[in-house]
Residue, then its C-alpha position, 0 to 999 in steps of 0.5 A: x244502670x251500672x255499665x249497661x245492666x249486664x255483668x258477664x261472666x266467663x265460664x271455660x267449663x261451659x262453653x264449646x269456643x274459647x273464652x276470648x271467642x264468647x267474650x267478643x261475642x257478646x261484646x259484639x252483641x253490646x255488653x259492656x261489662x266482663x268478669x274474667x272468671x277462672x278456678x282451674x288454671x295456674x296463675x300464669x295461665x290465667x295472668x295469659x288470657x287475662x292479659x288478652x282479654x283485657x286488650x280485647x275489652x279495651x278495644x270495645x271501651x268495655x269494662x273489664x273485671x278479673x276474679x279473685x286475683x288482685x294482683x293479676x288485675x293491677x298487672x294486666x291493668x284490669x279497671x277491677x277485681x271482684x273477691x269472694x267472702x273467702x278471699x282478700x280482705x277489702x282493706x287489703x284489695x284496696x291498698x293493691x287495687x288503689x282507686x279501681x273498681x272493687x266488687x264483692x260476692x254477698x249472701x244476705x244482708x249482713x254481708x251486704x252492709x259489711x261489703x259497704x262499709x269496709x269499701x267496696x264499690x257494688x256488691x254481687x248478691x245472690x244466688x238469686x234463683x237455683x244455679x248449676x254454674x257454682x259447685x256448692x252454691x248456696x240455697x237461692x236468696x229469692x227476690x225479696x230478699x234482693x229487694x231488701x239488700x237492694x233498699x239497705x244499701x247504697x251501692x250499686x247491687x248486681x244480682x247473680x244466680x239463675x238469671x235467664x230471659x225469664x226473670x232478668x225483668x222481675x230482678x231488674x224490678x227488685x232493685x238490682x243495679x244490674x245482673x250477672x249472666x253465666x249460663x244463661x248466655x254460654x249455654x245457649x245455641x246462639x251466644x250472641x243472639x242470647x246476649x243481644x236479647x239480654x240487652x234489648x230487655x235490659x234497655x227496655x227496662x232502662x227507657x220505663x224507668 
């Protein structure tokens, strides 16, 4: 299972503590797989809390991804970035990031395949259900669509997009290598009970298989 099956993601907007505060928390609670993920800040301010969160995440061995901003990864010396359909090419990604991880967001198959070929090392697919994380989020992909991307492509998928306690079992199932979880941890009452019970299910997938 890719890192541990579970992918976080920072959201300062939905949380009530400090982003370094939620990402301790679920490492705490075993995740070992963060995305720093920031659209509102300036480039400095997130340069900052990148440059802490990976000392934080390095402490715990875990994995530490930085949004949209390749530059800022390599400069922090993040293990990698994740870019969107918008943003840097993967070519370019790649001649910045060398040989670290390079992950990238994907709305349907052809993406998916795209995303593939030109390089990346996991694709993000999804919304997989309704999300209120993204403004203007795309219409839900639904499972079996992940099912398909899942079986067309060879590199590691990670869902993402509504993904709560509910459904992390179904979309494990589908053929997601792992999921992405936002809202479902940050809006919690206890974030690392939340966390922890992600990863219980998690594992519990893992040890059926």
């Amino acid at each position: 299972m890719l890192y541990g099956g579970i992918y976080f993601l920072t959201d300062r907007r939905l949380s009530q503590i400090r982003v370094e505060d939620s990402v301790k928390r679920v490492l705490d609670a075993g995740i070992k797989w963060i995305q720093y993920r920031e659209k509102d800040l300036t480039r400095k301010e997130i340069y900052y809390t990148a440059e802490r969160l990976r000392r934080i995440t390095e402490d715990y061995e875990a994995v530490f991804i930085v949004n949209d901003h390749a530059d800022i990864a390599c400069a922090v010396d993040a293990d990698g970035v994740h870019i969107g359909q918008d943003d840097l090419p993967i070519k370019e990604a790649r001649r910045i990031m060398k040989d670290k991880i390079i992950g990238v967001s994907t709305h349907d198959l052809q993406q998916a395949i795209e995303a593939e070929v030109e390089g990346a090392d996991y694709i993000g697919f999804g919304p997989i259900f309704a999300t209120s994380t993204k403004e203007n989020a795309d219409s839900p992909r639904g499972l079996e669509l992940l099912r398909m991307v899942s079986s067309q492509v060879k590199i590691p998928v990670v869902a993402i997009g509504g993904i709560n306690i509910e459904n992390i079992e179904d979309v494990l199932k589908h053929g997601a290598s792992a999921v992405a979880v936002v809202s479902g941890i940050l809006k919690s009452e206890d974030i690392y009970r939340t966390a922890g019970e992600f990863v219980r299910i998690v594992n519990t997938v893992i040890e059926s298989k």
